[in-house]
C-alpha beads as a LAMMPS data file, in Angstrom:
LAMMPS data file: protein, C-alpha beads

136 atoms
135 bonds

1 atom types
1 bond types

-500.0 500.0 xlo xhi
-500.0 500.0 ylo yhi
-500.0 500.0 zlo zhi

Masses

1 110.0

Atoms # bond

1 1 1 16.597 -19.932 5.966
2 1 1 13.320 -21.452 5.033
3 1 1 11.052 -19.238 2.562
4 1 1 7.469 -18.105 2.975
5 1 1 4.953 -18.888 0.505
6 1 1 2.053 -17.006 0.339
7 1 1 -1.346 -18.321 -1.074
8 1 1 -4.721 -16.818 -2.360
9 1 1 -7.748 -18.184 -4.240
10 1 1 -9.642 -15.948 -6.764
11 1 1 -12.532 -17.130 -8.023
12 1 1 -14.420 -15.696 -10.930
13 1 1 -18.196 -14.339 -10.160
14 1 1 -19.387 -12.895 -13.450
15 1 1 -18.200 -9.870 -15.573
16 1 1 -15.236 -8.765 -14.730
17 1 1 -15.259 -9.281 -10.635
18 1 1 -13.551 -11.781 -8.985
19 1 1 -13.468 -13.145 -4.787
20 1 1 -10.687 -13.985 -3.488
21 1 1 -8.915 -14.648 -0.161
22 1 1 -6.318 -16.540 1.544
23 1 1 -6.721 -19.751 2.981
24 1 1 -9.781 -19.923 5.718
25 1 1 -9.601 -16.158 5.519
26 1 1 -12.050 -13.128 4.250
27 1 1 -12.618 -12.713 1.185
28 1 1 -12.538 -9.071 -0.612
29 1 1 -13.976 -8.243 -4.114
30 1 1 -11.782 -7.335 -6.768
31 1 1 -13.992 -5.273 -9.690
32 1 1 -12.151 -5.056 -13.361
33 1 1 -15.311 -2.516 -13.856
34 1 1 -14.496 -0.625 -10.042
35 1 1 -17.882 -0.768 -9.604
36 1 1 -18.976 -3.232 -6.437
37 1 1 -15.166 -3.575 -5.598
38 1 1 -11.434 -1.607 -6.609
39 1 1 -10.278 -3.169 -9.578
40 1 1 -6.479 -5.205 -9.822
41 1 1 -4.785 -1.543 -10.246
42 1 1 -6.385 0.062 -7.422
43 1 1 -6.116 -3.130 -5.298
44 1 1 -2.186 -2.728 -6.365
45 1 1 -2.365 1.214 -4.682
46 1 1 -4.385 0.132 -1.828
47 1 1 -1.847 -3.071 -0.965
48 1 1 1.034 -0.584 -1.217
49 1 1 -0.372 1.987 1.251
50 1 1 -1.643 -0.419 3.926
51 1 1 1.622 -2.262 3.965
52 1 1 3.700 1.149 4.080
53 1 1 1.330 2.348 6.401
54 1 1 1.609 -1.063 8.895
55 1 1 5.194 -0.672 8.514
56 1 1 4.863 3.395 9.784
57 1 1 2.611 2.535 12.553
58 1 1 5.176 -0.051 14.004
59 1 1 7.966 2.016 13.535
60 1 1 6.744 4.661 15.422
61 1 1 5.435 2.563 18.205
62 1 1 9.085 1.530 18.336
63 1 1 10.026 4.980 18.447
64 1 1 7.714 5.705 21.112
65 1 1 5.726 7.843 19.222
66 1 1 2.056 8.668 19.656
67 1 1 0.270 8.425 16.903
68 1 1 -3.344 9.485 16.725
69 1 1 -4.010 9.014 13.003
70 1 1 -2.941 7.734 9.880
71 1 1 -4.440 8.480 6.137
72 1 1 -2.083 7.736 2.839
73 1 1 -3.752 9.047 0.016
74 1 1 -1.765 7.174 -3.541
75 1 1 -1.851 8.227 -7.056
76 1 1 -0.540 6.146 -9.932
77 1 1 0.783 7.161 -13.305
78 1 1 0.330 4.609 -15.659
79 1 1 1.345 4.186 -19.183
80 1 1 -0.341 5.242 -22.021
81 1 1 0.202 2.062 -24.121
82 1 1 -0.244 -1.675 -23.092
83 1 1 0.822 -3.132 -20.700
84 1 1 -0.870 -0.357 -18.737
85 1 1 1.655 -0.415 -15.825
86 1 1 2.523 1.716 -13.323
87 1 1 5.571 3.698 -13.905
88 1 1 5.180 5.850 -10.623
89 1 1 3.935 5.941 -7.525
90 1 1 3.136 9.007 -5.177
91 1 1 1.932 8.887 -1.498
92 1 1 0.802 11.560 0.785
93 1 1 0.787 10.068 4.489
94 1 1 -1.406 12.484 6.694
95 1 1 0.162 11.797 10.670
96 1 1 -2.211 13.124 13.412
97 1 1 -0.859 13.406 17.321
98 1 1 -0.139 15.690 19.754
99 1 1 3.349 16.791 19.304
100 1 1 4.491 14.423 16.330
101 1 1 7.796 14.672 15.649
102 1 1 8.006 15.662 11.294
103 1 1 11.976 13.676 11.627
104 1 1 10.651 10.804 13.308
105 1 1 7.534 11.409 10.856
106 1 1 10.041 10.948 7.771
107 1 1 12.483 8.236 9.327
108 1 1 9.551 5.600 9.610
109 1 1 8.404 6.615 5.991
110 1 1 11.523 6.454 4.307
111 1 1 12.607 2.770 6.223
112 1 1 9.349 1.568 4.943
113 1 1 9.847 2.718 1.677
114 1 1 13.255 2.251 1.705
115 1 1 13.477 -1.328 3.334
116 1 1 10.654 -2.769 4.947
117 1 1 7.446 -2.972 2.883
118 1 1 7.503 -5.738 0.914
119 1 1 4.582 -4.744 -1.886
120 1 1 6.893 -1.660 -2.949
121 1 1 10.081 -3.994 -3.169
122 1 1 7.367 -6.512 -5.307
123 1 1 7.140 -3.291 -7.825
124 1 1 9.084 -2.974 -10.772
125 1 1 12.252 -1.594 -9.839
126 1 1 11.913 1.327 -12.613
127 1 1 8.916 2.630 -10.570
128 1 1 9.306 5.959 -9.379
129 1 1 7.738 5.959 -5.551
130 1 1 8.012 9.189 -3.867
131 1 1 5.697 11.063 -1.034
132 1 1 5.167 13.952 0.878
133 1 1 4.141 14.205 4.858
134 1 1 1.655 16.387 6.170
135 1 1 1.219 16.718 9.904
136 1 1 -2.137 17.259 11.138

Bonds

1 1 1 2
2 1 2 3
3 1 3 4
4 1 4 5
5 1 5 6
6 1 6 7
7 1 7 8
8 1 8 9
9 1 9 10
10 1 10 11
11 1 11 12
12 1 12 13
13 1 13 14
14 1 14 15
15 1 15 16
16 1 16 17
17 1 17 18
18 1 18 19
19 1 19 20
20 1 20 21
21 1 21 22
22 1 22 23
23 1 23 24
24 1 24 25
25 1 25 26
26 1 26 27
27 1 27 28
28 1 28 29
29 1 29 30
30 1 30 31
31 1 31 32
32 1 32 33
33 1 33 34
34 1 34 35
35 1 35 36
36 1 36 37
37 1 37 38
38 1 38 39
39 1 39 40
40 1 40 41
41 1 41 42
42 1 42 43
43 1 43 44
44 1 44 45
45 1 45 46
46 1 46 47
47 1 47 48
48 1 48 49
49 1 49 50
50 1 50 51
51 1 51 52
52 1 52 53
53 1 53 54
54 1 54 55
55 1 55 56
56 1 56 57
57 1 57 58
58 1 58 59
59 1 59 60
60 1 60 61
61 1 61 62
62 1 62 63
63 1 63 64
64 1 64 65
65 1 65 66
66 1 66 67
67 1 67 68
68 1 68 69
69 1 69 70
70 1 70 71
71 1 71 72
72 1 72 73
73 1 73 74
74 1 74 75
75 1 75 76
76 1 76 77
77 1 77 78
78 1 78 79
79 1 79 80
80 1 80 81
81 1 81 82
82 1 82 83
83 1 83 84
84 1 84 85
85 1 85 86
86 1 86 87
87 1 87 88
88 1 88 89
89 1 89 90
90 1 90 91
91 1 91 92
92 1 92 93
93 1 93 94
94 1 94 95
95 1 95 96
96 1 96 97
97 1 97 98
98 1 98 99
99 1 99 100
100 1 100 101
101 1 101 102
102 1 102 103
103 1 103 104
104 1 104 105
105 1 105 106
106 1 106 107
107 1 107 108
108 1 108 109
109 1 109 110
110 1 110 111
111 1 111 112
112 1 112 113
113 1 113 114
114 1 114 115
115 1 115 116
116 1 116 117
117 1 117 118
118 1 118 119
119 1 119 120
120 1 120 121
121 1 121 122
122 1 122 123
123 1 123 124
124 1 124 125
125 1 125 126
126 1 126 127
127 1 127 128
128 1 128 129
129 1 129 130
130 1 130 131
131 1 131 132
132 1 132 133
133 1 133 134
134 1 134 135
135 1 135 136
């Protein structure tokens, strides 16, 4: 089975903010300071979300759900001491629809967390990730 490799370019601007992108593609700000752009550890939250949240949208398309709306808020613990890693992970997916089933809700969440997003399974294995749903 032949292995995907994934390439990016980041390319110092001044300070502490870098661009960077894949090849040909858009480029996105990354702000040590989290001032014009998120910085590395917020970019880290923000990749986790939008890949869990991908993963929940196709799911439930699969399950023939209809989904009106989709908001993950994330919140990181880090450590105290360097390196300043993450040592958990919480997300709070917010589902809108009419008639959104709260199983279906948790099946897609826990099969992306669980198996399919590849940013959480790129985490530390001693991360805590856990979540709650809220159905609006």
């Amino acid at each position: 089975m032949a292995r995907e490799t994934k390439r990016v370019t980041v390319t110092w601007q001044h300070g502490l903010r870098f661009t960077g992108s894949g090849p040909g593609g858009p480029a996105i700000t990354v702000d040590g300071d989290n001032v014009i752009g998120p910085g590395p550890m917020l970019t880290l939250l923000l990749a986790a979300a939008a890949c869990s949240g991908s993963d929940v949208v196709v799911i439930l398309e699969k399950m023939r759900v209809n989904l009106g709306g989709l908001r993950i808020e994330v919140a990181g613990t880090r450590r105290e001491e360097e390196p300043r890693r993450y040592v958990a992970i919480h997300l709070d997916y917010h589902l809108g629809g009419e008639g959104i089933d709260p199983v279906k809700a948790r099946r897609a969440i826990d099969l992306s967390l669980e198996k399919y997003c590849s940013v959480i399974h790129s985490l530390a294995p001693d991360i805590t990730v856990t979540y709650a749903l809220s159905l609006d």
